[in-house]
TISEKOL-980513 format. One record per residue (C-alpha): z negated, y, x negated; residue number from 1. Coordinates in nm, 4 decimals. Each point is the difference from the previous one (the first is absolute). Example, Ala and Ser with C-alpha at 12.3 -4.5 7.8 and 13.67 -1.06 7.14 Angstrom:
NODE         z         y         x  resi
NODE   -0.7800   -0.4500   -1.2300     1
NODE    0.0660    0.3440   -0.1370     2
//
This chain:
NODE         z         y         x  resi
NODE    0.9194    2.9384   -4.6155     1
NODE   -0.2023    0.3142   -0.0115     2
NODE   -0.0433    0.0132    0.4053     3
NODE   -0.1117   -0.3634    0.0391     4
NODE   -0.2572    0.0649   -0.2777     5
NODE   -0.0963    0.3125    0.2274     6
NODE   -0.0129   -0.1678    0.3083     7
NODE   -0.1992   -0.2674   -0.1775     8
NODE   -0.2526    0.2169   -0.0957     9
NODE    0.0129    0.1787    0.3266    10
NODE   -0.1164   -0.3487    0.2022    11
NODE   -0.2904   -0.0652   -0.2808    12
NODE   -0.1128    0.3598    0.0473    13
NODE    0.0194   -0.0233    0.3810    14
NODE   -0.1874   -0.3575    0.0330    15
NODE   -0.2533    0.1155   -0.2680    16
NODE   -0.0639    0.2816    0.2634    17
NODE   -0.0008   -0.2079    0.2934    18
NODE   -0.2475   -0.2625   -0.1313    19
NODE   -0.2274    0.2838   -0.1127    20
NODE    0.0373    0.2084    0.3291    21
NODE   -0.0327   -0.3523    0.2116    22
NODE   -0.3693   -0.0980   -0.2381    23
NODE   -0.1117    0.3545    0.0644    24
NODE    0.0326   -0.0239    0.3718    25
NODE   -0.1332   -0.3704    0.0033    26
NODE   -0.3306    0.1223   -0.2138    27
NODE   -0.0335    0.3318    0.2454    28
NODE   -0.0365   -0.2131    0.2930    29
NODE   -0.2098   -0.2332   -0.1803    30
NODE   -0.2359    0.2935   -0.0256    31
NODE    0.0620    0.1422    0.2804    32
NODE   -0.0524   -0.3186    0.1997    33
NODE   -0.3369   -0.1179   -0.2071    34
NODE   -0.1529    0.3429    0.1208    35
NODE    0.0772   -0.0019    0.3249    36
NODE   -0.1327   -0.3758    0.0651    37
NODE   -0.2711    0.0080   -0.2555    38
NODE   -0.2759    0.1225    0.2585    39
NODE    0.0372   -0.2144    0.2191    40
NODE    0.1137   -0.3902   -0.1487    41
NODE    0.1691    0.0915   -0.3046    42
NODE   -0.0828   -0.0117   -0.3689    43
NODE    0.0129    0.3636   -0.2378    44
NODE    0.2362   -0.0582   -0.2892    45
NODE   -0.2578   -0.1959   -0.2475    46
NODE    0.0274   -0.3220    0.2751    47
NODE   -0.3520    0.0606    0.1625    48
NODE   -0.0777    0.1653    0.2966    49
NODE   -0.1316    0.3502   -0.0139    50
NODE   -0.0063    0.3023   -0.1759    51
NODE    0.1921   -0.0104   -0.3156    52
NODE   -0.3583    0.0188   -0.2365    53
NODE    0.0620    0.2303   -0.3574    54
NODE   -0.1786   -0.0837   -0.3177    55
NODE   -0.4128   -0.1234    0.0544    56
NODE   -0.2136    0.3505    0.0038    57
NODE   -0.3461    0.0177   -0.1702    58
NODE   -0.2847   -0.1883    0.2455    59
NODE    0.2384   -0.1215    0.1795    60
NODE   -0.0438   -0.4027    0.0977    61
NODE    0.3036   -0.2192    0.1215    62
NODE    0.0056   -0.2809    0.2456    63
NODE    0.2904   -0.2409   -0.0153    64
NODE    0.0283   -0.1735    0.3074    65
NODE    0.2422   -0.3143    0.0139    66
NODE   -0.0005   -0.2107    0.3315    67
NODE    0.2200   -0.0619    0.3099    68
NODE    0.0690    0.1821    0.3165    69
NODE   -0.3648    0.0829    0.0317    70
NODE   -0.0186    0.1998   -0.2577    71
NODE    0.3158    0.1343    0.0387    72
NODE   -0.0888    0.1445    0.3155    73
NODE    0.2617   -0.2023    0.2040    74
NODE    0.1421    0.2216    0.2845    75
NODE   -0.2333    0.2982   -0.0678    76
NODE    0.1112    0.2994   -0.2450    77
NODE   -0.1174   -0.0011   -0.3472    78
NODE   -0.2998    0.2710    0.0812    79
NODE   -0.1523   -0.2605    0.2144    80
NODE    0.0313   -0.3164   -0.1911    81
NODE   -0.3089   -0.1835   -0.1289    82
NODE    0.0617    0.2033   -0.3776    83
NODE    0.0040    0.2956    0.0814    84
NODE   -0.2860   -0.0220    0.2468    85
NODE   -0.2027   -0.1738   -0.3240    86
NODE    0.0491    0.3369   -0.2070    87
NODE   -0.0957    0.2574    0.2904    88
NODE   -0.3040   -0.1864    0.0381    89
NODE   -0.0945    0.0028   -0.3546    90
NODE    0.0772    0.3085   -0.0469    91
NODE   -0.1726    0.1121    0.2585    92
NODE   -0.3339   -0.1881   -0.1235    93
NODE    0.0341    0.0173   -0.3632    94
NODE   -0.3444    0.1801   -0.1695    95
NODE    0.1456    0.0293   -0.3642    96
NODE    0.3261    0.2015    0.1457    97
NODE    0.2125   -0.2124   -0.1401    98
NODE    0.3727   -0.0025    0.1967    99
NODE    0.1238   -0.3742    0.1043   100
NODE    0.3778   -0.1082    0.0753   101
NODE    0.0902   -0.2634    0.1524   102
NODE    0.3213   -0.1499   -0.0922   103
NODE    0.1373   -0.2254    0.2732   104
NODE    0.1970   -0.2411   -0.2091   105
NODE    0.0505   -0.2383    0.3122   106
NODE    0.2482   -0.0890    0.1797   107
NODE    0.1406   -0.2180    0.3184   108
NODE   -0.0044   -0.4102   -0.0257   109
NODE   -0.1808    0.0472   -0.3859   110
NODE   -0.1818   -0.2871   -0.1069   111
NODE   -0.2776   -0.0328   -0.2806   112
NODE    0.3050   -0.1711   -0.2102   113
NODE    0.1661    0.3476   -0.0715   114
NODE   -0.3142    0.2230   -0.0453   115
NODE    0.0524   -0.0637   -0.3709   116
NODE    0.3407    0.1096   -0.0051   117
NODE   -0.0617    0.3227    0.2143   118
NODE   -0.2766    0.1249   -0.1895   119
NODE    0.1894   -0.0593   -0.3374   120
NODE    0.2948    0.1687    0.1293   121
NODE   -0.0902    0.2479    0.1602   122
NODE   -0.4139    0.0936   -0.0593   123
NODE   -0.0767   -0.0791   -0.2998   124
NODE    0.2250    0.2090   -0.2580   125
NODE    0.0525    0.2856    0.2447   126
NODE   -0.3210    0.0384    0.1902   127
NODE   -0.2640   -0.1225   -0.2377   128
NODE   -0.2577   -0.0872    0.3320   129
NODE   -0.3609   -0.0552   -0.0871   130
NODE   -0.0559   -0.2420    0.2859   131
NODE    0.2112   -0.2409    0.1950   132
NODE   -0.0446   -0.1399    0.3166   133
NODE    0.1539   -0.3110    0.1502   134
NODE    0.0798   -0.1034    0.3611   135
NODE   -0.0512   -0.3368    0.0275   136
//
């Protein structure tokens, strides 16, 4: 009785370390994948496309943008999508030196019926944006 109580406890052990070692190597690639593809059609970790963005800094103004391919930047990387041309050029003209972000919150074949949804999901609680901007 003793061994097939052993062996028992010898397959839970074993599966338990199987499923771990097989979630482990499913979330590395994960990663792994997001940051290789992230550049250049991809979405960072938070589900938007772009740099991962930490905690609002002091004088700092965020720009939600919600839209369609447009503002996704369709076939070009994220660098030179309609967003994140917006915040070089304000930064580059703002007078009060306040920093702008631009948060592109868009996405391919997105219509106007799930801006709600994205911003609530994803902007709102996390990014706390001072200004949004919609493709239309």
């Amino acid at each position: 009785m003793a061994s097939a109580s052993r062996k028992l406890w010898l397959g839970l052990c074993v599966s338990l370390f199987v499923t771990v070692a097989l979630f482990v190597t499913v979330l590395a690639v994960d990663v792994y994948l997001h940051h290789q593809h992230e550049m250049n059609a991809g979405l960072n970790i938070w589900g938007y496309r772009g740099p991962v963005l930490d905690d609002k800094q002091d004088g700092e103004r965020r720009i939600a943008v919600v839209g369609g391919s447009t503002a996704f930047g369709y076939g070009v990387t994220w660098p030179d999508a309609f967003p994140a041309l917006l915040e070089q050029k304000l930064n580059d003209v703002s007078q009060s030196g306040a920093m702008y972000t631009a948060v592109n919150l868009a996405y391919n074949n997105e219509g106007a019926y799930s801006y709600k949804y994205t911003l609530h999901r994803l902007c709102i609680p996390r990014l706390r944006p001072r200004h949004f901007l919609y493709e239309v």
